[in-house]
C-alpha positions as CSV (number, residue, x, y, z in Angstrom):
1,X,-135.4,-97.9,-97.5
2,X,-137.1,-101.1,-98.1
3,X,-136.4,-101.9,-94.4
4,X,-138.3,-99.0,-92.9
5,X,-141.0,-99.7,-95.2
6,X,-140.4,-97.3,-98.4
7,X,-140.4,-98.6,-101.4
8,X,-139.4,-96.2,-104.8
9,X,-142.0,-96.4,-107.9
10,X,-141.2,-99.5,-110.1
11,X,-141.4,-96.6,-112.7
12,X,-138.5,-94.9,-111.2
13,X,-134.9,-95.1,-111.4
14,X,-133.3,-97.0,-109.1
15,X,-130.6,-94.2,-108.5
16,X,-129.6,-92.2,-105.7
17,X,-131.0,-89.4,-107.2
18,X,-134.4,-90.6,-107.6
19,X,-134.1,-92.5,-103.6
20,X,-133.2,-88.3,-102.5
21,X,-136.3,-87.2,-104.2
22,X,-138.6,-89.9,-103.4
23,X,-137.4,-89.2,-100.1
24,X,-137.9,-85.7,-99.8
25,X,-141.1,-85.3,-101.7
26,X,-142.4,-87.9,-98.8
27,X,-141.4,-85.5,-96.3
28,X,-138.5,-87.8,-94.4
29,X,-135.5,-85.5,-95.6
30,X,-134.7,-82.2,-94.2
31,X,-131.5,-81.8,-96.5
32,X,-132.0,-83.0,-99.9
33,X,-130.3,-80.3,-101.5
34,X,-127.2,-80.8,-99.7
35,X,-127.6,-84.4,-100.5
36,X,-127.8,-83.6,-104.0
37,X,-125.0,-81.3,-104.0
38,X,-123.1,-83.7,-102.5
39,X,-124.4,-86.7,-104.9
40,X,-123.1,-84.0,-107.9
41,X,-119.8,-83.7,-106.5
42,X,-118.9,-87.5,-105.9
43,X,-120.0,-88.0,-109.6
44,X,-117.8,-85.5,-110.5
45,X,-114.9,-87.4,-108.6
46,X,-116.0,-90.5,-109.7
47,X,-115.6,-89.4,-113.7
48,X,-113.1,-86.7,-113.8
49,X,-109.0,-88.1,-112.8
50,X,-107.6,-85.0,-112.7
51,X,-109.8,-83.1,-109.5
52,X,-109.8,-84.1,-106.0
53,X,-111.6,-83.7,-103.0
54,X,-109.8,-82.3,-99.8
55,X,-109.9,-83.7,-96.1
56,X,-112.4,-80.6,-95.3
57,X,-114.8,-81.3,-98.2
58,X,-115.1,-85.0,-97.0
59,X,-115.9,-83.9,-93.4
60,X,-118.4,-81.4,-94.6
61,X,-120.3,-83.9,-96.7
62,X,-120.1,-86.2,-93.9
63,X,-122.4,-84.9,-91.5
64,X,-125.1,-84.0,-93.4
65,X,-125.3,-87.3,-94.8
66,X,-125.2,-88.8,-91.5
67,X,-127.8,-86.8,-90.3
68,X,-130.0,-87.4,-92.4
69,X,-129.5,-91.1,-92.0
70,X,-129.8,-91.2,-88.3
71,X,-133.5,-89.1,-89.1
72,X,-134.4,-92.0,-91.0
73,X,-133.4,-94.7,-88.5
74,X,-131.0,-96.2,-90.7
75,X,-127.8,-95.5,-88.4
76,X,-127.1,-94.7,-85.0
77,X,-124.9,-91.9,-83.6
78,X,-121.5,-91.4,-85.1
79,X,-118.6,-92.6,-82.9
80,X,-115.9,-90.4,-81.9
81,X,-112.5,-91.2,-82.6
82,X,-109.5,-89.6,-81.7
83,X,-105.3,-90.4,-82.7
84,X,-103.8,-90.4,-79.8
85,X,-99.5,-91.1,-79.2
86,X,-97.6,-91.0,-76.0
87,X,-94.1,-91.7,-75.2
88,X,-93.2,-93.0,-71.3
89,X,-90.3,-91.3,-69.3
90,X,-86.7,-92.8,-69.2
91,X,-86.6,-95.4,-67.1
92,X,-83.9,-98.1,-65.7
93,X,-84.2,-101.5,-67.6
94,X,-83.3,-105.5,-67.1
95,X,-81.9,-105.5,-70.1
96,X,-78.2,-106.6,-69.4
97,X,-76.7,-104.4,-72.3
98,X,-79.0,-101.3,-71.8
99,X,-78.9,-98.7,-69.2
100,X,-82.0,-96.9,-69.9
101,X,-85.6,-97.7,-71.6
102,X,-88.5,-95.7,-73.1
103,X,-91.9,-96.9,-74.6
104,X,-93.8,-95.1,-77.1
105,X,-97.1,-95.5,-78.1
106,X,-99.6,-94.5,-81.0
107,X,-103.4,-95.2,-82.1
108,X,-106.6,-94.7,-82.3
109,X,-109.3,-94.5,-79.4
110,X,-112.8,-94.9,-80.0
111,X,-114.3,-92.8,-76.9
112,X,-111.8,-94.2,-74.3
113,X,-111.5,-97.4,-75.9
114,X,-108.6,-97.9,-77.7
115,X,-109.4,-99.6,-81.4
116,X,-105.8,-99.5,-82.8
117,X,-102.7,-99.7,-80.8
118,X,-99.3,-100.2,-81.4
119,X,-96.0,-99.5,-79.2
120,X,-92.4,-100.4,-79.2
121,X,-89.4,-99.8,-76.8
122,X,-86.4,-97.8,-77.3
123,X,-83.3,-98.8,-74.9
124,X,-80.4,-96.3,-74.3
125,X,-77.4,-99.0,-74.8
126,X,-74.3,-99.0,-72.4
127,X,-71.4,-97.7,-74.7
């Protein structure tokens, strides 16, 4: 906040609470009460052992709070990424005590660009 030139009250709490009001009563959030709602529910995870959040609540909080982030400046687009694994066809190999190999291949692209990779080679041995 302080970068873009907002500063909270020195009378106010310094919590993210307070930062989603301040916010909003200023007019630069369009979301606050899903930010709150989502603020109430990662205290509850943060306090209580025995709950958990699913895959599907994470990506549901996820977009509002980038949203509203990007609105403020703070963050540019969110990147795409995508797992990805292929496996090559049988082919002959050098290898003097193989007849066959095959390469297979997992990660993680970010766009087209690959940000994780890792591969390894089966060979079909002569009996």
């Amino acid at each position: 906040m302080n970068g873009q030139g907002l500063r909270l009250p020195t009378r106010s709490r310094q919590d993210l609470s307070a930062r989603i009001n301040y916010l909003a009563e200023a007019g630069h959030l369009t979301r606050a009460p899903e930010l709150h709602s989502i603020r109430k529910r990662r205290n509850q995870l943060a306090h209580e052992s025995d709950i958990q959040a699913t895959w599907e609540e994470l990506d549901k909080a996820v977009t509002p709070v980038h949203d509203e982030l990007q609105h403020l400046a703070l963050v540019g687009t969110r990147p795409r990424y995508k797992a990805f694994a292929e496996r090559s066809a049988l082919k002959k190999t050098t290898r003097p005590d193989a007849l066959y190999e095959r390469t297979y291949t997992f990660g993680v692209r970010r766009e087209s660009n690959p940000v994780i990779e890792m591969s390894w080679t089966e060979w079909i041995l002569k009996d």
